[in-house]
DOTI-331185 format. One record per residue (C-alpha): residue number from 1; residue in three letters; x, y, z. Coordinates in steps of 0.5 Angstrom, whole numbers. Layout:
BEGIN
+-----+-----+-------+-------+-------+
:   k :   r :    xx :    yy :    zz :
+-----+-----+-------+-------+-------+
: NUM : ALA :     X :     Y :     Z :
...
+-----+-----+-------+-------+-------+
//
This chain:
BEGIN
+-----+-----+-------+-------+-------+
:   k :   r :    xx :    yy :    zz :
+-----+-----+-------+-------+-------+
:   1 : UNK :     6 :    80 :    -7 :
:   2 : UNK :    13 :    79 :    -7 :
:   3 : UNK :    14 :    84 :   -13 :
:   4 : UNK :    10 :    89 :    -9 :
:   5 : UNK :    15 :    96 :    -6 :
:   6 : UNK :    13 :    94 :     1 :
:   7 : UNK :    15 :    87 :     1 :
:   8 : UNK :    23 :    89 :     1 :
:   9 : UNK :    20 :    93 :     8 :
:  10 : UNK :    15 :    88 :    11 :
:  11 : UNK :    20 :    87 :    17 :
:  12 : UNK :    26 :    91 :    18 :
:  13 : UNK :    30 :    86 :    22 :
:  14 : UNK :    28 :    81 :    16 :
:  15 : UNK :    31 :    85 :     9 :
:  16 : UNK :    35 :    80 :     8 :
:  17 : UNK :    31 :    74 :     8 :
:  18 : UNK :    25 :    77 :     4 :
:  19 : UNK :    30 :    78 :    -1 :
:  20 : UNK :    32 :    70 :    -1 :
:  21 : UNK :    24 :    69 :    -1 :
:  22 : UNK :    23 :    74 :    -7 :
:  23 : UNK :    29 :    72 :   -11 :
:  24 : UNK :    27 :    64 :   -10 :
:  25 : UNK :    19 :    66 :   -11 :
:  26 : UNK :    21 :    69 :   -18 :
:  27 : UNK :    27 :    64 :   -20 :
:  28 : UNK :    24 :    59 :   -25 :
:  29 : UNK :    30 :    54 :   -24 :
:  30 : UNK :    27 :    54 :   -17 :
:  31 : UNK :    20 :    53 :   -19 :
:  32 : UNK :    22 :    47 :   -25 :
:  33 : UNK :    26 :    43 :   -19 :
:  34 : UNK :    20 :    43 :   -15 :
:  35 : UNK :    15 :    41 :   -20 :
:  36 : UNK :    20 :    36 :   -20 :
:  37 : UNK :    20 :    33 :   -13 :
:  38 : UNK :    13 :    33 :   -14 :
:  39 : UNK :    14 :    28 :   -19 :
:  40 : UNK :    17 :    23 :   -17 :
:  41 : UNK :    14 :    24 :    -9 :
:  42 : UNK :     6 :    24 :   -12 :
:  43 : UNK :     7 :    16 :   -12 :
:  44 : UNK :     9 :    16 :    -6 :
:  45 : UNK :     4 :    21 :    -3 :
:  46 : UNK :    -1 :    17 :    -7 :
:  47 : UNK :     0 :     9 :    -4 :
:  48 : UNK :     0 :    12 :     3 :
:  49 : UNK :    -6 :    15 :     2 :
:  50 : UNK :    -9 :     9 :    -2 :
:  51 : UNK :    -7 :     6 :     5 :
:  52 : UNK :   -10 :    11 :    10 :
:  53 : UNK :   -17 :     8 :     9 :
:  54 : UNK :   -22 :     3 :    13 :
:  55 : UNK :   -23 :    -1 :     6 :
:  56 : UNK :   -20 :    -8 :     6 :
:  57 : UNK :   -14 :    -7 :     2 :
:  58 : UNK :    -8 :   -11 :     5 :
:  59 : UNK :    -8 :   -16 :    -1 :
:  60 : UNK :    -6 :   -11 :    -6 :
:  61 : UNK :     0 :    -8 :    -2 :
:  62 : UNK :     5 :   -11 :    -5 :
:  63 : UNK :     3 :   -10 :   -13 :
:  64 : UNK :     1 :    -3 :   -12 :
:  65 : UNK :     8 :    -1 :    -9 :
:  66 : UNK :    12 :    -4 :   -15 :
:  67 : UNK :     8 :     0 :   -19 :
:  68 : UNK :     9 :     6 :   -15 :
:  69 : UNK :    16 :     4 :   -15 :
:  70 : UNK :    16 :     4 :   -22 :
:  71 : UNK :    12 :    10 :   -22 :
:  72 : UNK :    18 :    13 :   -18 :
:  73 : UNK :    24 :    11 :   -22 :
:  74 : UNK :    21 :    14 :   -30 :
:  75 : UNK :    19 :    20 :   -27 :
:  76 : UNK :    27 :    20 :   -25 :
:  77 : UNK :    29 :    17 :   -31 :
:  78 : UNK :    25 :    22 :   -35 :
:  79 : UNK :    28 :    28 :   -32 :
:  80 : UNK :    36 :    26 :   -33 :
:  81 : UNK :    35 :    23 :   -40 :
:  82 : UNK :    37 :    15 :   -38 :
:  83 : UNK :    35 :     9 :   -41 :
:  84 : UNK :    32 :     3 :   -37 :
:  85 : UNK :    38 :     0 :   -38 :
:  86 : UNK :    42 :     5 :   -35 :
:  87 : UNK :    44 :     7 :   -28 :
:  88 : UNK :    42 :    12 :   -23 :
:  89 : UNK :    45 :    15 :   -17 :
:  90 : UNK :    39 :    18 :   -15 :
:  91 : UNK :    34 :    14 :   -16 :
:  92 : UNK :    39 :     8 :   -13 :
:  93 : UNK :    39 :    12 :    -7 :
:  94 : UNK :    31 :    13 :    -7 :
:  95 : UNK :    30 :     7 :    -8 :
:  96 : UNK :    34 :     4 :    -2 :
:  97 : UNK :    30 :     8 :     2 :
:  98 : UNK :    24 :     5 :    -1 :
:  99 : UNK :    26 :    -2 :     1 :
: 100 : UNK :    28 :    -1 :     7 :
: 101 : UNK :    21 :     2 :     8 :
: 102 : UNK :    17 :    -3 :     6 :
: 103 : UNK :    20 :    -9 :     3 :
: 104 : UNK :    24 :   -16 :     5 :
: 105 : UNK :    31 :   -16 :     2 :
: 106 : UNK :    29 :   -23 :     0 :
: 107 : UNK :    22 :   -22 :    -3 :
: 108 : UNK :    26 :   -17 :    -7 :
: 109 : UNK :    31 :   -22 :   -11 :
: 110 : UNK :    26 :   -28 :   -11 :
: 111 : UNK :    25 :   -31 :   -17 :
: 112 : UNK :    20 :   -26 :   -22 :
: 113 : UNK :    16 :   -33 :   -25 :
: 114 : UNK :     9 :   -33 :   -21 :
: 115 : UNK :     8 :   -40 :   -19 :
: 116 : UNK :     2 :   -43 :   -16 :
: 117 : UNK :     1 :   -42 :    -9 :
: 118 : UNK :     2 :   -49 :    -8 :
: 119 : UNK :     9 :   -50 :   -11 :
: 120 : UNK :    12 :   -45 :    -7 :
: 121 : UNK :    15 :   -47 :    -2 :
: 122 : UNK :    15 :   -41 :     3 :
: 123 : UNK :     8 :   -40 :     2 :
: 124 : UNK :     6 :   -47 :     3 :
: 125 : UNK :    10 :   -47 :    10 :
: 126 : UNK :     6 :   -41 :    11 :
: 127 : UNK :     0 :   -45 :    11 :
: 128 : UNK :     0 :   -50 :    14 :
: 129 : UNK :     2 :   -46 :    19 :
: 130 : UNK :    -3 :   -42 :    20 :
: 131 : UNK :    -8 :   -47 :    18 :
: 132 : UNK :    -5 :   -50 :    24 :
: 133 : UNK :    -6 :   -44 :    29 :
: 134 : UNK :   -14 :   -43 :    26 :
: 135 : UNK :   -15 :   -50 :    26 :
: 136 : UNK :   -13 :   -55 :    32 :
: 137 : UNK :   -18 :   -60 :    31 :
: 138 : UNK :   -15 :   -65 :    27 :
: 139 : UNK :   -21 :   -66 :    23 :
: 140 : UNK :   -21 :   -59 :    21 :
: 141 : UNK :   -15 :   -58 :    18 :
: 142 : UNK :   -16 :   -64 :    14 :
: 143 : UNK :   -23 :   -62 :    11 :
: 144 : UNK :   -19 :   -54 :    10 :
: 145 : UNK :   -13 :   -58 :     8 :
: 146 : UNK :   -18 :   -62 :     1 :
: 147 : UNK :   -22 :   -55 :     1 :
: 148 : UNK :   -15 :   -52 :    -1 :
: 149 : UNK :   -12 :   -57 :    -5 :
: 150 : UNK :   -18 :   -56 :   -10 :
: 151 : UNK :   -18 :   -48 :    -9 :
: 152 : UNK :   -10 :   -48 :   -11 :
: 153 : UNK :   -11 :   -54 :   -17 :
: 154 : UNK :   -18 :   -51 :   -20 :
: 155 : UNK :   -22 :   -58 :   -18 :
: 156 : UNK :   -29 :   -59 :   -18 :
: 157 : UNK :   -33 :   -53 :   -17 :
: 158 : UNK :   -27 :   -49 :   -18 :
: 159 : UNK :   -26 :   -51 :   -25 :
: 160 : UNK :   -32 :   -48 :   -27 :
: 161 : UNK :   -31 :   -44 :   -33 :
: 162 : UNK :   -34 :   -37 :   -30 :
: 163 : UNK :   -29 :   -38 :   -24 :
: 164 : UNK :   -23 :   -39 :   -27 :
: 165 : UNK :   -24 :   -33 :   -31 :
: 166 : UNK :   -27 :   -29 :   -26 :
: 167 : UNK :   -20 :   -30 :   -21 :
: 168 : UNK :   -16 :   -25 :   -24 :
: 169 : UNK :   -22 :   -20 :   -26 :
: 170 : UNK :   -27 :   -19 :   -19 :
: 171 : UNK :   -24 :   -17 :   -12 :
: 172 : UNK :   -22 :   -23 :    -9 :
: 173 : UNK :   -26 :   -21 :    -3 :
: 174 : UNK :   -33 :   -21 :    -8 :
: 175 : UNK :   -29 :   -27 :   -12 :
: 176 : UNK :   -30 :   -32 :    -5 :
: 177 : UNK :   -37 :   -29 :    -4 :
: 178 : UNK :   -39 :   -31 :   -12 :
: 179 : UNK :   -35 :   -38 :   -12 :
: 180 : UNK :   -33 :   -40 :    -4 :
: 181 : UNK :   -39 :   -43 :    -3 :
: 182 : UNK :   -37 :   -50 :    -4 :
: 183 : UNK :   -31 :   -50 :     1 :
: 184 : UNK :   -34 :   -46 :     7 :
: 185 : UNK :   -28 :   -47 :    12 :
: 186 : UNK :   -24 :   -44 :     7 :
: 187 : UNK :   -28 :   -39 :     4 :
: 188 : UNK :   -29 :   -36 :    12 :
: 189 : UNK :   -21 :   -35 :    13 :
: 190 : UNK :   -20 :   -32 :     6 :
: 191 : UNK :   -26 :   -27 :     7 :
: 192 : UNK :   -23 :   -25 :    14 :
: 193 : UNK :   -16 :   -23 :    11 :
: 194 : UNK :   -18 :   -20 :     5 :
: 195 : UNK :   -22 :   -16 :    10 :
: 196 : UNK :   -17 :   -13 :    13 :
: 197 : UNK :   -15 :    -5 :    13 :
: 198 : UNK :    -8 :    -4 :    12 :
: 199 : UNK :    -9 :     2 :    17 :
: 200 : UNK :   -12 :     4 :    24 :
: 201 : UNK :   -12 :    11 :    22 :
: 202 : UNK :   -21 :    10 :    22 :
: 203 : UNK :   -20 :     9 :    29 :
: 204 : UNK :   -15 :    14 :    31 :
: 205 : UNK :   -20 :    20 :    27 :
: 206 : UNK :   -25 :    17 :    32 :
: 207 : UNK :   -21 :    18 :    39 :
: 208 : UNK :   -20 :    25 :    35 :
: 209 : UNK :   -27 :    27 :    35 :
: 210 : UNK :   -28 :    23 :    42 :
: 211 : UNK :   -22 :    29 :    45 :
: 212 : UNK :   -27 :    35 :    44 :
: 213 : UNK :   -33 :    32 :    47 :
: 214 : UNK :   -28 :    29 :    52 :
: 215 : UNK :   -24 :    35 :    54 :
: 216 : UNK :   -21 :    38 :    60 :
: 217 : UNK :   -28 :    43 :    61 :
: 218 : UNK :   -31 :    37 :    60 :
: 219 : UNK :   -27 :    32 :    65 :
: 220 : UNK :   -33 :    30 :    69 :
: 221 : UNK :   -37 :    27 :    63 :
: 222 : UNK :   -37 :    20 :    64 :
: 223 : UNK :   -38 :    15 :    58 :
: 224 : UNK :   -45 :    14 :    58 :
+-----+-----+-------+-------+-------+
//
């Protein structure tokens, strides 16, 4: 369309900027520095659309965005010729975005080793204390309290050999379906919050299909 002669005359009072347009259509330079904003936004594009669904993903933020970030950091590293090693303005500047976005600064310089969740201390305050609000009774919270204790620790039922294998292999979700069935307490709160959607967007598509049966030509419709 461009190298076309009528496009120089497509608009009289617009030469100037179809020429700008031509000259950067037709510059690969141009293009090369497109292919290269693609790549190390594709991650980014690729974890909010994982997240823009009505299935229960929430679990898997955290993993999947230090993935994309290091998805993010080779495709910059790989464009200025740097080793691991060495330092990138650019990708330092990304990458503070990033974090500010989606991370706490605490999490972030937490120590790497994974312990086990009843050796880390803030996830343990934060179990007790939604343990506390889901389970007034104190009766409750004893019984979910042993039931977590064998969870956390592989005990009886939960130090199957099956089970312990298929912790890391199976979604959580079907994991708790398959092997929870032994602390019922703890298996209906885990099934809960690992049922959970990252996103509303599912709701929002419906209030969109909603406005055009419910429109201003339509404004007398009454809910029924």
């Amino acid at each position: 369309m461009v190298i076309s002669e009528k496009w120089a005359s497509y608009r009289e009072d617009d030469v100037g900027k179809a020429a700008v347009v031509k000259e950067k259509l037709l510059n690969d330079i141009w293009w090369d520095k497109i292919e290269y904003v693609l790549s190390f936004t594709l991650p980014i594009d690729e974890m909010l659309r994982f997240c823009d669904t009505d299935k229960p993903c929430l679990y898997l933020v955290y993993e999947m965005w230090d993935s994309m970030i290091e998805r993010v950091k080779a495709s910059i590293y790989r464009r200025e010729g740097k080793s691991k090693n060495e330092e990138s303005t650019f990708f330092s500047v990304v990458h503070q975005i990033l974090v500010e976005r989606y991370y706490s600064g605490m999490w972030l310089h937490e120590n790497p080793i994974c312990v086990p969740p009843h050796k880390d201390v803030e996830i343990s305050e934060m179990r007790i204390k939604c343990f506390k609000r889901y389970f007034p009774d104190s009766e409750e919270k004893r019984v979910v309290n042993t039931e977590y204790a064998k969870f956390s620790g592989c005990l009886e039922s939960f130090g199957d050999f099956d089970s312990i294998c298929d912790r890391g292999v199976m979604e959580l979700v079907v994991w708790w379906l398959a092997y929870g069935s032994f602390t019922p307490m703890l298996q209906s709160l885990a099934v809960k919050l690992l049922g959970q959607p990252c996103s509303s967007s599912c709701c929002e598509r419906n209030m969109s299909t909603y406005s055009f049966i419910h429109s201003i030509r339509r404004n007398k419709m009454t809910p029924q």
